[in-house]
PQR file with spaces between the fields and no chain letter, atoms N, CA, C, O and H, PARSE charges and radii, in Angstrom:
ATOM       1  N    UNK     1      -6.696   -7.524  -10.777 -0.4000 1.5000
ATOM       2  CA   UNK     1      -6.202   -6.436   -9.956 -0.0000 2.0000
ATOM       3  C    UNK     1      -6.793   -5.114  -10.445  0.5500 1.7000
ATOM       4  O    UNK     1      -6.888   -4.941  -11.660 -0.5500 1.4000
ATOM       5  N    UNK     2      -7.273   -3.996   -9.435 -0.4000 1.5000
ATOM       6  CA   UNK     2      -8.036   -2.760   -9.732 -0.0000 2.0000
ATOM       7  C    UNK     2      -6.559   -2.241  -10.909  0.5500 1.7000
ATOM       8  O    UNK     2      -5.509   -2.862  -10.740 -0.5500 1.4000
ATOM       9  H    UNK     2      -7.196   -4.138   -8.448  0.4000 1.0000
ATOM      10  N    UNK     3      -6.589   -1.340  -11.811 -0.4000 1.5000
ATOM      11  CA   UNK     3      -6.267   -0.270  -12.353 -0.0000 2.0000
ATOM      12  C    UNK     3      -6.229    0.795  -11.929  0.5500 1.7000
ATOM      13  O    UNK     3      -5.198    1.401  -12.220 -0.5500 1.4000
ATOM      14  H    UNK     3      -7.441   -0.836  -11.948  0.4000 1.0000
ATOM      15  N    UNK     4      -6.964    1.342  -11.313 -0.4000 1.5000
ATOM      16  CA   UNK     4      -7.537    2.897  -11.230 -0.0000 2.0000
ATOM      17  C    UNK     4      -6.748    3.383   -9.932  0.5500 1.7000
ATOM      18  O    UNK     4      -5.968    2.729   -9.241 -0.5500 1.4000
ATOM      19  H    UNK     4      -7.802    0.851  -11.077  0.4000 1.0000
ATOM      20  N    UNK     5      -7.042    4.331   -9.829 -0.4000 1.5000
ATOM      21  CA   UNK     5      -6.096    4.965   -8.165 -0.0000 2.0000
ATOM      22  C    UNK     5      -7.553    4.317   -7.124  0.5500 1.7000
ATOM      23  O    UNK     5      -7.496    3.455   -6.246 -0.5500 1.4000
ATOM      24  H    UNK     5      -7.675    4.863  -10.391  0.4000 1.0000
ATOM      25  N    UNK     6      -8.781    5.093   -7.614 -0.4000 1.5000
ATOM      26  CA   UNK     6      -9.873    4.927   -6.601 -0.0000 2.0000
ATOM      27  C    UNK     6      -9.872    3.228   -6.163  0.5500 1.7000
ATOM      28  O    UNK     6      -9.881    2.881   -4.982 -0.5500 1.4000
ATOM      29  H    UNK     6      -8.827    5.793   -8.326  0.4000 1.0000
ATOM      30  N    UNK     7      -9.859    2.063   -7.526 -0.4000 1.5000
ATOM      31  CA   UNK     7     -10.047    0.971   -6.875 -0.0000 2.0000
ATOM      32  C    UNK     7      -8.699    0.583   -6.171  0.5500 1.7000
ATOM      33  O    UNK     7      -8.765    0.425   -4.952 -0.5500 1.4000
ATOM      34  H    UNK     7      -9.852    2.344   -8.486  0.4000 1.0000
ATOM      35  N    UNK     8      -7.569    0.421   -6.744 -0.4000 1.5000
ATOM      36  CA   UNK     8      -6.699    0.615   -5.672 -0.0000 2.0000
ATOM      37  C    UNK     8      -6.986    0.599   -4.226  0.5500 1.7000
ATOM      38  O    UNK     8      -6.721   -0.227   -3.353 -0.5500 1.4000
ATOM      39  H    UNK     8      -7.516    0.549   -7.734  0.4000 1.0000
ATOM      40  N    UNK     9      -7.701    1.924   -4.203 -0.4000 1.5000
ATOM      41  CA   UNK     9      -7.673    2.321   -2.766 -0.0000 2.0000
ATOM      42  C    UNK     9      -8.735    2.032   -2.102  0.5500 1.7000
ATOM      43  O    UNK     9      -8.905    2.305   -0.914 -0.5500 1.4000
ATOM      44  H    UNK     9      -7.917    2.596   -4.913  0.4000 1.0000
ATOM      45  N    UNK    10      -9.979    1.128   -3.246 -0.4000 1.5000
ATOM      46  CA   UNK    10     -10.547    0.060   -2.527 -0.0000 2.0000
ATOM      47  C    UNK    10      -9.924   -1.153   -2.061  0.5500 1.7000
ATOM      48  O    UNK    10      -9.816   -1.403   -0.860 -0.5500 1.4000
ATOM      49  H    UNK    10      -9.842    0.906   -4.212  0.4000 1.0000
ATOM      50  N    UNK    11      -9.578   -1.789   -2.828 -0.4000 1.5000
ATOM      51  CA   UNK    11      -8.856   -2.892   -2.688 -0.0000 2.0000
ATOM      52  C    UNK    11      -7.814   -3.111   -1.486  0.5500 1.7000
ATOM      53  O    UNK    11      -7.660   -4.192   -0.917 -0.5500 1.4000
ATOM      54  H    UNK    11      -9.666   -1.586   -3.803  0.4000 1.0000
ATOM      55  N    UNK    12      -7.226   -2.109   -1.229 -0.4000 1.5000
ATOM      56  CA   UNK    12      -6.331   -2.273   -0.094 -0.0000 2.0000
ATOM      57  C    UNK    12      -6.875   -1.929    1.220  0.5500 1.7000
ATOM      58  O    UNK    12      -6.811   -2.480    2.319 -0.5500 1.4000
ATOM      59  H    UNK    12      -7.352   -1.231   -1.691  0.4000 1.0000
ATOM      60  N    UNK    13      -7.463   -0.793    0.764 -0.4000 1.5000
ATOM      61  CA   UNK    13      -8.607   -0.487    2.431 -0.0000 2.0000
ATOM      62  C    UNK    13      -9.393   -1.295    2.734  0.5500 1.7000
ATOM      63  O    UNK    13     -10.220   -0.865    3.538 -0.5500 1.4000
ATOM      64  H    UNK    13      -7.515   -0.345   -0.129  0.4000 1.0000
ATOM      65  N    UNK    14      -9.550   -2.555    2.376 -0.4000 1.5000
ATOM      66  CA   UNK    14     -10.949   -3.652    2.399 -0.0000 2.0000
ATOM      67  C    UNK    14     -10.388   -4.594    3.522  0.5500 1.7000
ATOM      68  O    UNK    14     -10.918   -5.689    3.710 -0.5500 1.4000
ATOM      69  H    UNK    14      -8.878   -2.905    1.723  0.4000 1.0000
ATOM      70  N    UNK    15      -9.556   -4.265    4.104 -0.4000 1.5000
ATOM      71  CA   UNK    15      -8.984   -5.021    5.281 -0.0000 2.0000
ATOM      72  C    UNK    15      -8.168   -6.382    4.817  0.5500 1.7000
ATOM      73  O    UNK    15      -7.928   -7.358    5.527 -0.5500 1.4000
ATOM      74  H    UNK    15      -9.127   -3.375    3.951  0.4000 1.0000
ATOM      75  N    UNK    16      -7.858   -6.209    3.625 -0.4000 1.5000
ATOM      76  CA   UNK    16      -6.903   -6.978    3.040 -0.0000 2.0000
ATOM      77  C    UNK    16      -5.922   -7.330    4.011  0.5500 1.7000
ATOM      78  O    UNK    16      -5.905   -8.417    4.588 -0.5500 1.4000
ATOM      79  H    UNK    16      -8.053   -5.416    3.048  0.4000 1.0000
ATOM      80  N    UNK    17      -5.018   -6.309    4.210 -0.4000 1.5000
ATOM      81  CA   UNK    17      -4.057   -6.369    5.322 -0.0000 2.0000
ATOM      82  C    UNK    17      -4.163   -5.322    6.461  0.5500 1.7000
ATOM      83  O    UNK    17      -4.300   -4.101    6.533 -0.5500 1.4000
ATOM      84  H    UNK    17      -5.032   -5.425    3.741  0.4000 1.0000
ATOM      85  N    UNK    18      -4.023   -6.484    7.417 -0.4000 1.5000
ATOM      86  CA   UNK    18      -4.343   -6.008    8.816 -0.0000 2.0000
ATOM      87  C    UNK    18      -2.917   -4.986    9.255  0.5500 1.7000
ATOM      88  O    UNK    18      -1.767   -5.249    8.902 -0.5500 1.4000
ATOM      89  H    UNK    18      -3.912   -7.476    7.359  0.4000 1.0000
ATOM      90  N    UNK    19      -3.279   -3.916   10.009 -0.4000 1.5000
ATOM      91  CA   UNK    19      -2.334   -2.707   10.378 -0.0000 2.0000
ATOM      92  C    UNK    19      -2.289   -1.414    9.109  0.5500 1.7000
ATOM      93  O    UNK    19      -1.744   -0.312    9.050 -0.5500 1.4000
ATOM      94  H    UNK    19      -4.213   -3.702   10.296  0.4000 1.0000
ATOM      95  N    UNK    20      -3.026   -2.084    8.329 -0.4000 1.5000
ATOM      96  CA   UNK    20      -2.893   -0.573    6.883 -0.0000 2.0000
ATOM      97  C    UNK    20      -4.324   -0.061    6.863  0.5500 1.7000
ATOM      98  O    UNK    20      -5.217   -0.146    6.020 -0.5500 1.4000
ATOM      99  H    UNK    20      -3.469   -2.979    8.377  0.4000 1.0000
ATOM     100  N    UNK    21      -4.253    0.475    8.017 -0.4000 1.5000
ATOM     101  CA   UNK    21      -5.498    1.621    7.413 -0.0000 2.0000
ATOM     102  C    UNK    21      -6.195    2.597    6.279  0.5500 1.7000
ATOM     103  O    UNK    21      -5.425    2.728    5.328 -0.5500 1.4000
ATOM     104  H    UNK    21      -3.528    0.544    8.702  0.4000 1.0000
ATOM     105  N    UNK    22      -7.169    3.167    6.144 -0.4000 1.5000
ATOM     106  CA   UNK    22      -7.209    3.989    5.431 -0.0000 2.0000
ATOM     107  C    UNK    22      -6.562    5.219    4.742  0.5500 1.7000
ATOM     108  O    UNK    22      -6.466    5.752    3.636 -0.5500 1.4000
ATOM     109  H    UNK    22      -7.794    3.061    6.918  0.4000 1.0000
ATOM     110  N    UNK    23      -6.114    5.385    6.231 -0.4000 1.5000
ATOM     111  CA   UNK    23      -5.062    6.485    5.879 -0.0000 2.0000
ATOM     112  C    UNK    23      -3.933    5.990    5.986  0.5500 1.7000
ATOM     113  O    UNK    23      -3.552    6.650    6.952 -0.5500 1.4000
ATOM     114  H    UNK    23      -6.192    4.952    7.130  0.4000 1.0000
ATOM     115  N    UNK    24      -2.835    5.134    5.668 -0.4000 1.5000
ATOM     116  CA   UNK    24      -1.649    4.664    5.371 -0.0000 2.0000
ATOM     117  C    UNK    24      -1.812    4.274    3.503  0.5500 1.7000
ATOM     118  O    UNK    24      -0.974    4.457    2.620 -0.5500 1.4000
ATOM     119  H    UNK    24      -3.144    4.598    4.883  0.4000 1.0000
ATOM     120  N    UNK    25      -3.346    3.638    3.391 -0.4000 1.5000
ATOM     121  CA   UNK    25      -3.395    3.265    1.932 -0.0000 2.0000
ATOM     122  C    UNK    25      -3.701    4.268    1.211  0.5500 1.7000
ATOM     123  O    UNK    25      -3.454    4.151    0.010 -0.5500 1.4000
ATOM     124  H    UNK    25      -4.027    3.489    4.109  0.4000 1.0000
ATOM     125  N    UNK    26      -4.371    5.649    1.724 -0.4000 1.5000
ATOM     126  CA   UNK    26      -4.122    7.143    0.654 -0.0000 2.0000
ATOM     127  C    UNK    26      -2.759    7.465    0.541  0.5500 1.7000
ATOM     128  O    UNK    26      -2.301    7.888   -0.520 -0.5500 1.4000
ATOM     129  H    UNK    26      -4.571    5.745    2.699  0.4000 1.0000
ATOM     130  N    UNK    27      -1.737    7.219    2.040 -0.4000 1.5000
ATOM     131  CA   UNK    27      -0.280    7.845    1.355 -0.0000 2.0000
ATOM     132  C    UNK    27       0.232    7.253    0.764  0.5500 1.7000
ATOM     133  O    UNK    27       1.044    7.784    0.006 -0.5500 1.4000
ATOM     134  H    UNK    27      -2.109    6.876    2.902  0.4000 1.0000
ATOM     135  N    UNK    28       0.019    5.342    0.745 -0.4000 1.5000
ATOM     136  CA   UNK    28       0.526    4.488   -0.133 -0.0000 2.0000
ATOM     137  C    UNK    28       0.182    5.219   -1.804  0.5500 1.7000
ATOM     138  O    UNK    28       1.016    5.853   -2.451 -0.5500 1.4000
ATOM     139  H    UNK    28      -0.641    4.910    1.360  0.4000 1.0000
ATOM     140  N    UNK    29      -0.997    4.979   -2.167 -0.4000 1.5000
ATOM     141  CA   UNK    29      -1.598    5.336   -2.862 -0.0000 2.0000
ATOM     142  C    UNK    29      -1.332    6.668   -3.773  0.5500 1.7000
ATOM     143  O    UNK    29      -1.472    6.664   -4.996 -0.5500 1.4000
ATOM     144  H    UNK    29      -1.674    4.465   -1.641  0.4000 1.0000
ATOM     145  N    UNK    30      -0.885    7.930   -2.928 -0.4000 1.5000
ATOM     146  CA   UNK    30      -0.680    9.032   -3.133 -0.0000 2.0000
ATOM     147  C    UNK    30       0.735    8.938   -3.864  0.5500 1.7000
ATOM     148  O    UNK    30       0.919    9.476   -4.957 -0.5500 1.4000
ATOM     149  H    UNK    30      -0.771    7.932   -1.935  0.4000 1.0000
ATOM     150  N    UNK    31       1.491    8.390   -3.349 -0.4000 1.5000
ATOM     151  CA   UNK    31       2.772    8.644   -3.305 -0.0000 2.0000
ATOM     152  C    UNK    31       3.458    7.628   -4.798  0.5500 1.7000
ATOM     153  O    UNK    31       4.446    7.996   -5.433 -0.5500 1.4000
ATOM     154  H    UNK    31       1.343    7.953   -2.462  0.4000 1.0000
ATOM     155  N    UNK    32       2.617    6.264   -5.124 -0.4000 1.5000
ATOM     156  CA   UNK    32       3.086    5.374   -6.435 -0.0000 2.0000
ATOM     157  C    UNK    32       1.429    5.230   -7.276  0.5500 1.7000
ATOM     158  O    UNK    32       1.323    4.464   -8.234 -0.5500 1.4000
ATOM     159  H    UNK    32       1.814    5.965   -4.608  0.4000 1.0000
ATOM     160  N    UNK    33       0.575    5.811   -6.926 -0.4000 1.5000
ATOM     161  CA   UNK    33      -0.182    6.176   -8.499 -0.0000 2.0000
ATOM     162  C    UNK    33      -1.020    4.684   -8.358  0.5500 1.7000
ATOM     163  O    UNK    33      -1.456    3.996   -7.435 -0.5500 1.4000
ATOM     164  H    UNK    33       0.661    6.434   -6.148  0.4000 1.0000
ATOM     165  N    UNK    34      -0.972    4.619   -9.840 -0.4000 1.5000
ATOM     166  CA   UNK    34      -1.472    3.731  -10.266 -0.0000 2.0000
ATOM     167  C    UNK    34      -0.458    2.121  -10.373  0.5500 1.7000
ATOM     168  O    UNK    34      -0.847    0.957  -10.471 -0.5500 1.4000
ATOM     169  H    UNK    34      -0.618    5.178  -10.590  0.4000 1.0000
ATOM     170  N    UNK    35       0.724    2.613  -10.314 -0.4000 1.5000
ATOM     171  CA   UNK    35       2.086    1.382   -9.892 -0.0000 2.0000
ATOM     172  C    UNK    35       2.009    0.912   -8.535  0.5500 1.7000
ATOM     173  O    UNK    35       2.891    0.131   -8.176 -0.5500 1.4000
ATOM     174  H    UNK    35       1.040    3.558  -10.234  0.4000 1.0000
ATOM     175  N    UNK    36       0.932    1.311   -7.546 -0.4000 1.5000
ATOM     176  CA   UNK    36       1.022    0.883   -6.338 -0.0000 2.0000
ATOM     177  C    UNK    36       1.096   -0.682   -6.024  0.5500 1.7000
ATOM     178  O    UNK    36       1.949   -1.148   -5.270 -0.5500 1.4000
ATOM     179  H    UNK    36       0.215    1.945   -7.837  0.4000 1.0000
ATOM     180  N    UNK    37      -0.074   -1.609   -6.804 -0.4000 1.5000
ATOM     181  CA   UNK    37       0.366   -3.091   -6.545 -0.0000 2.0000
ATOM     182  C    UNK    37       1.495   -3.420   -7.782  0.5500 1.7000
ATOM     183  O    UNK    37       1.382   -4.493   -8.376 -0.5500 1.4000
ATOM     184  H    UNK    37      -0.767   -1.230   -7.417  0.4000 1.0000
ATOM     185  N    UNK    38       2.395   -2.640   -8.091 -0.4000 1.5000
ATOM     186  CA   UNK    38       3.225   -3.568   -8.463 -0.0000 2.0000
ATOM     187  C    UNK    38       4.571   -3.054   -7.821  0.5500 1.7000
ATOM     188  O    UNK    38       5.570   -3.670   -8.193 -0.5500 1.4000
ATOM     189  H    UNK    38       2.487   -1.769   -7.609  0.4000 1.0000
ATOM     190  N    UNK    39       4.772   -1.999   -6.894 -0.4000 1.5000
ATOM     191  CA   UNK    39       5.573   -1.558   -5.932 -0.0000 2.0000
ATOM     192  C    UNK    39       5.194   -2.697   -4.746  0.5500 1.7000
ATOM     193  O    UNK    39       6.112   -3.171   -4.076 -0.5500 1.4000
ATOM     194  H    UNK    39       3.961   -1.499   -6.592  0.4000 1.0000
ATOM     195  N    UNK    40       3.623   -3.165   -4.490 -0.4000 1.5000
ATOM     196  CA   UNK    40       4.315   -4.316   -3.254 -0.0000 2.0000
ATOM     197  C    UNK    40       4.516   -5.362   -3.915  0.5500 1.7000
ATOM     198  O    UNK    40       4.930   -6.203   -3.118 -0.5500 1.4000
ATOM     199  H    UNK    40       2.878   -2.780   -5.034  0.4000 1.0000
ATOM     200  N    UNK    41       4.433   -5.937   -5.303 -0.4000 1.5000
ATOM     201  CA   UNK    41       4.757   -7.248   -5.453 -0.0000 2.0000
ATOM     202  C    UNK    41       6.002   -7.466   -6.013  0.5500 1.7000
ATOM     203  O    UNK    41       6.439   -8.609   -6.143 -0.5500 1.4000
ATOM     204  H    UNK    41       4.097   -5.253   -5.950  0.4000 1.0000
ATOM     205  N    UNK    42       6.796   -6.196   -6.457 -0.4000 1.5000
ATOM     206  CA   UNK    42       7.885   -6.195   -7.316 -0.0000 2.0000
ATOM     207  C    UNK    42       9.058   -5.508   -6.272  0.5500 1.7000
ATOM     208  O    UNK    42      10.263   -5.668   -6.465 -0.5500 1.4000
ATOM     209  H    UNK    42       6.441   -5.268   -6.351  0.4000 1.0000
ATOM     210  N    UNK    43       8.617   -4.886   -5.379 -0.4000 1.5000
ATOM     211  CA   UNK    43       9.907   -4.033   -4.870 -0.0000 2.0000
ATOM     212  C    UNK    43       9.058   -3.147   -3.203  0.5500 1.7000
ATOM     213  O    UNK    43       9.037   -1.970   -2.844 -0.5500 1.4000
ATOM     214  H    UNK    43       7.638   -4.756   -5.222  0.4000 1.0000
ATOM     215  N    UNK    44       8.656   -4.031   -2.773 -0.4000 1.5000
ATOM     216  CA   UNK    44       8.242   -3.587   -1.264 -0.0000 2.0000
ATOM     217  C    UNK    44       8.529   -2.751   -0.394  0.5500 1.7000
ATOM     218  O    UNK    44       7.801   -2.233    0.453 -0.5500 1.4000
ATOM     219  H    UNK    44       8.673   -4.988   -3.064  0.4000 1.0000
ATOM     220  N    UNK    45      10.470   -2.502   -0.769 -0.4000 1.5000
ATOM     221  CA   UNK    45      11.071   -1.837    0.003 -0.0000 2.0000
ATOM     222  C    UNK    45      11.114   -0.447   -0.548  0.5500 1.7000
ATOM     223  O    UNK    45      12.159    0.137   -0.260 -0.5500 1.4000
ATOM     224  H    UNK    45      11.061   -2.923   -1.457  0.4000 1.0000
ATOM     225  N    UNK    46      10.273    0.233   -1.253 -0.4000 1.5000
ATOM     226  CA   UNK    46       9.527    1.425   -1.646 -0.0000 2.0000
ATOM     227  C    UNK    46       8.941    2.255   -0.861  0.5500 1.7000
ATOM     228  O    UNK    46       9.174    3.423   -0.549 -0.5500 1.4000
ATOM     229  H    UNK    46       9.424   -0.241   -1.487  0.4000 1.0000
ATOM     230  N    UNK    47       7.677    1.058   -0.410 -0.4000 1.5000
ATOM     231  CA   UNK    47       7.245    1.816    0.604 -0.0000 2.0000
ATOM     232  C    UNK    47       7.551    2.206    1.845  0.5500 1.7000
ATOM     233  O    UNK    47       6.791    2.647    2.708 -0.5500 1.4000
ATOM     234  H    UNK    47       7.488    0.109   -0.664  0.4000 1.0000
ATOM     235  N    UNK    48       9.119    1.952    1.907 -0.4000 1.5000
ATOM     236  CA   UNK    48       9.793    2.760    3.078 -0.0000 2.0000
ATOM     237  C    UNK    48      10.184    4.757    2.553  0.5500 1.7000
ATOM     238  O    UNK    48      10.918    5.640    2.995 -0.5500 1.4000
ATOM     239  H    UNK    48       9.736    1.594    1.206  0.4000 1.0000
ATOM     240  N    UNK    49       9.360    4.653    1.615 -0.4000 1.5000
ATOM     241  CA   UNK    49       9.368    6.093    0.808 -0.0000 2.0000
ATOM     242  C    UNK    49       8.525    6.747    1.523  0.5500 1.7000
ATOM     243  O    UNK    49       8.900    7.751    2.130 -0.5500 1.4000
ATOM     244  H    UNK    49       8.763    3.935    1.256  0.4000 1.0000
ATOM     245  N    UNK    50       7.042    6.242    1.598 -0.4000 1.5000
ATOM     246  CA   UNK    50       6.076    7.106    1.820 -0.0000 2.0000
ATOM     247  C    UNK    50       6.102    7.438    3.870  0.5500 1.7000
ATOM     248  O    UNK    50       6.195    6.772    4.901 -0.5500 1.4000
ATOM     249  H    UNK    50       6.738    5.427    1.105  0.4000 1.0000
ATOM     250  N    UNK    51       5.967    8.729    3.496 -0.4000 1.5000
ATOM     251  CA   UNK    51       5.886    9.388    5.179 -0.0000 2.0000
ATOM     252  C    UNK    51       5.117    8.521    6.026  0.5500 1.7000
ATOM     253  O    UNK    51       4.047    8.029    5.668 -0.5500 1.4000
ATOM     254  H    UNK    51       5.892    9.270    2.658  0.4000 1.0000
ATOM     255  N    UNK    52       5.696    8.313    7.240 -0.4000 1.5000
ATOM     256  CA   UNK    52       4.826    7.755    8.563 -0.0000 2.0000
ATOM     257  C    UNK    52       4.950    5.815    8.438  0.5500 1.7000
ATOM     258  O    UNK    52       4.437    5.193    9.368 -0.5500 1.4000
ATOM     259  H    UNK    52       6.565    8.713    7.530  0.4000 1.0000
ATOM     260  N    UNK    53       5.595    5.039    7.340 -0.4000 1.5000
ATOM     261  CA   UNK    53       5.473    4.206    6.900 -0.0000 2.0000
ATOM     262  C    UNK    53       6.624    3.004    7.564  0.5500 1.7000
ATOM     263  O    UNK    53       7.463    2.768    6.695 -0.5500 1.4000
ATOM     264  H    UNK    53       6.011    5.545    6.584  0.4000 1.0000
ATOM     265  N    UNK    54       6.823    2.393    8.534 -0.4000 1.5000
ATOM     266  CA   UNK    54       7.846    1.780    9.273 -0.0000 2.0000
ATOM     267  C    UNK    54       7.764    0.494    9.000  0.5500 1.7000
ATOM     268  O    UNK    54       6.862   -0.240    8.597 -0.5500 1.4000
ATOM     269  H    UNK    54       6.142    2.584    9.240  0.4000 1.0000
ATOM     270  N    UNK    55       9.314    0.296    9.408 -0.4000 1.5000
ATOM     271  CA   UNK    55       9.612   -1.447    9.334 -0.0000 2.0000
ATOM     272  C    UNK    55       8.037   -2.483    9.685  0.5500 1.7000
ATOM     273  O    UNK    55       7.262   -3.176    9.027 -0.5500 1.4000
ATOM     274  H    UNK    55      10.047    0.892    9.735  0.4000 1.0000
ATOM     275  N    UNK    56       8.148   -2.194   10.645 -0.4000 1.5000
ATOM     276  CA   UNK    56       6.390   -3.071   11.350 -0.0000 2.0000
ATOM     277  C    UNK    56       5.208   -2.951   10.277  0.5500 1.7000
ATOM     278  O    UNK    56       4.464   -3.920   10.127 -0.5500 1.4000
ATOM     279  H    UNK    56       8.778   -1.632   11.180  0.4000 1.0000
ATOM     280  N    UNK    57       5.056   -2.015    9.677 -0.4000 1.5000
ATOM     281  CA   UNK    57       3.764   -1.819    8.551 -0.0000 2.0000
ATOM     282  C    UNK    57       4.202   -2.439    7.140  0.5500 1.7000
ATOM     283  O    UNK    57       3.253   -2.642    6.381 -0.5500 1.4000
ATOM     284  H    UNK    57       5.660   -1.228    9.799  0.4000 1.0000
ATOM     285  N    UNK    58       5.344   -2.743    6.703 -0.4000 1.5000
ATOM     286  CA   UNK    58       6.013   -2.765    5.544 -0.0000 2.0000
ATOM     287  C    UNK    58       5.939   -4.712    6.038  0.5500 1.7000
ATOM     288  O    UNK    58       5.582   -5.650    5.324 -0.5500 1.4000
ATOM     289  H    UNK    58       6.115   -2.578    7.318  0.4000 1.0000
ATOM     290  N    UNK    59       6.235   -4.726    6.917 -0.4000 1.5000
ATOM     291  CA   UNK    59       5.911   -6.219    7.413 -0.0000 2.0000
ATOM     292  C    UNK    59       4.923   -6.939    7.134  0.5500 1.7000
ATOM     293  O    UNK    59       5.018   -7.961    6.455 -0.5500 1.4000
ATOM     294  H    UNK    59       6.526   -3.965    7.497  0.4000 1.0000
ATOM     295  N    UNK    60       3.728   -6.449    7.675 -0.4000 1.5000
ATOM     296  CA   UNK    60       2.397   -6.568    7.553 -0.0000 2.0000
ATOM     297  C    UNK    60       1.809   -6.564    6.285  0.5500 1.7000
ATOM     298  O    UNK    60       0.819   -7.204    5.931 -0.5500 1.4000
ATOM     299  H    UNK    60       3.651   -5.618    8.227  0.4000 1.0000
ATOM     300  N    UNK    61       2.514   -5.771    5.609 -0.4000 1.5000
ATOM     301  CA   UNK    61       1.888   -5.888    3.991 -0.0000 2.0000
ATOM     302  C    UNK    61       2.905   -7.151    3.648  0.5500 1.7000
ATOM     303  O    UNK    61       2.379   -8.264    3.636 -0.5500 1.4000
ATOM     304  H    UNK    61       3.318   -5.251    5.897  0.4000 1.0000
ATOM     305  N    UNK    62       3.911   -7.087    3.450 -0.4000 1.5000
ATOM     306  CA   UNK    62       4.919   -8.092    2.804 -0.0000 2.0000
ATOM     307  C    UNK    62       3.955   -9.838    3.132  0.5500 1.7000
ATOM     308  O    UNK    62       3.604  -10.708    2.335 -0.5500 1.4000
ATOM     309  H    UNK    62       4.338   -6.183    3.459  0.4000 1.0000
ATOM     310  N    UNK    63       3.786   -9.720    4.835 -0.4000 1.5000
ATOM     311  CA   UNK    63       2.968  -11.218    5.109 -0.0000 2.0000
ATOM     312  C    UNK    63       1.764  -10.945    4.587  0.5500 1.7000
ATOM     313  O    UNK    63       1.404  -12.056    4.199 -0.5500 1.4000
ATOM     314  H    UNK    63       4.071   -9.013    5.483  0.4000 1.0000
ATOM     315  N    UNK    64       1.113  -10.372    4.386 -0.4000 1.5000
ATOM     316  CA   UNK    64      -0.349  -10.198    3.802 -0.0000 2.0000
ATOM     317  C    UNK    64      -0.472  -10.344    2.348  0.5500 1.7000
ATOM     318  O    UNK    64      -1.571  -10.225    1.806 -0.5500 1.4000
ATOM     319  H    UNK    64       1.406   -9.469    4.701  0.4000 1.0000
């Protein structure tokens, strides 16, 4: 798994999961750092934190 914020925000923008764009994975990103993959594998319901971020997208990552 990336470390860094930048790979991070490769890793998830790589069309990993379908409906999370680029710009959903900078506010992901923005908003839990470098804890970002362990906010979706440990506690998902986080990213009902970050702005613009809804039930339907939080979905999409959870099945992805």
């Amino acid at each position: 798994m990336p470390a860094t914020i930048y790979g991070i925000e490769k890793f998830l923008g790589s069309s990993l999961i379908k409906g999370i764009g680029q710009k959903f994975v900078k506010r992901i990103v923005q908003q839990f750092g470098t804890d970002t993959i362990a906010v979706i594998e440990d506690d998902i319901g986080h990213l009902f934190e970050v702005e613009g971020i809804r039930k339907k997208r939080v979905q999409m990552v959870r099945e992805n």
